[in-house]
C-alpha positions in Angstrom: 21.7 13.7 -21.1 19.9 17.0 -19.5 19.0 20.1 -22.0 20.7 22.4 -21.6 17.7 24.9 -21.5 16.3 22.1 -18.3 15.5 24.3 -15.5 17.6 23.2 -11.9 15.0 22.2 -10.3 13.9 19.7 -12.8 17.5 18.0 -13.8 17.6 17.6 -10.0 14.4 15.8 -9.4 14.7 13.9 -12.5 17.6 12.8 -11.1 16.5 12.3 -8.0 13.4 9.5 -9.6 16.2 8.4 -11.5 18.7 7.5 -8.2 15.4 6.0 -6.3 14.7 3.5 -9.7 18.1 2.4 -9.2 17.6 1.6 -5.7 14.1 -0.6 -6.7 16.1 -2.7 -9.3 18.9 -3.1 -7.0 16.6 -4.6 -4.9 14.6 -6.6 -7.2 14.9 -10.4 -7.6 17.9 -11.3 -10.0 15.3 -13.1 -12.5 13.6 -9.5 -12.5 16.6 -7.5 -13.1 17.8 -10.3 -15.9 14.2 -9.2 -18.0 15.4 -5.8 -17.8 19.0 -6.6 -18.8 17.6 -8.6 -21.9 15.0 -5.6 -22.9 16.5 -2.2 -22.2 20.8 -3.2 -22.2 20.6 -6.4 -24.8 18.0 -4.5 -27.0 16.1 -8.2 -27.6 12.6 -8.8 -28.4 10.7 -10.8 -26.6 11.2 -13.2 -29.4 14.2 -13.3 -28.9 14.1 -13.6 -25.0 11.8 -16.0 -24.9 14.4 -19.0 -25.6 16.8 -17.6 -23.6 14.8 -17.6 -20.6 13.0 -20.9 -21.8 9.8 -19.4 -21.4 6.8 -18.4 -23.6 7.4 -15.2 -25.6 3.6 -14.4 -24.1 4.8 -15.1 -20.6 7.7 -13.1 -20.9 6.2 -10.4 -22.0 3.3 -10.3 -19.3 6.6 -11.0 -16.5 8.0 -7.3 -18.2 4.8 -5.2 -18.5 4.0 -6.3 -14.7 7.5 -5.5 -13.2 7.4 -2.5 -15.2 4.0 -1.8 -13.4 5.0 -2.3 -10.2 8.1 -0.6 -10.4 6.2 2.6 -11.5 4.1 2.0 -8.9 6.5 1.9 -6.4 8.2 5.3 -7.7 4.8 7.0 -7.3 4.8 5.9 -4.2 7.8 7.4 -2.3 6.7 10.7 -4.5 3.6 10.9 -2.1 
């Protein structure tokens, strides 16, 4: 939620980066958008993922930092 004090121009842009992440995870593969699900919705380590996925706790946590990285990538991207 935006403070109150936030000028305009900044809720709106932030919102704008906000709208165009959307758009990159819509689009990302559904194994992709699961890792997310399981980190930032479900809250769950990667201990706890790891099973789940029925992969290495180190692999899934390399598969995260990486889609994280190329999503921030991407976002800096259309900034340009």
């Amino acid at each position: 939620m935006p403070a109150a004090h936030e000028p305009a121009l900044a809720r709106l842009a932030r919102s704008k980066q906000l709208s165009e992440l959307a758009a990159l995870v819509a689009s990302s593969q559904d194994s992709e958008r699961e890792l997310l699900g399981l980190r930032f919705a479900a809250r769950l380590s990667f201990a706890e993922m790891a099973p789940l996925l029925k992969r290495k706790e180190s692999a899934v946590k390399m598969s995260l930092y990486r889609l994280l990285e190329r999503l921030e990538r991407q976002l800096e991207a259309k900034d340009v």
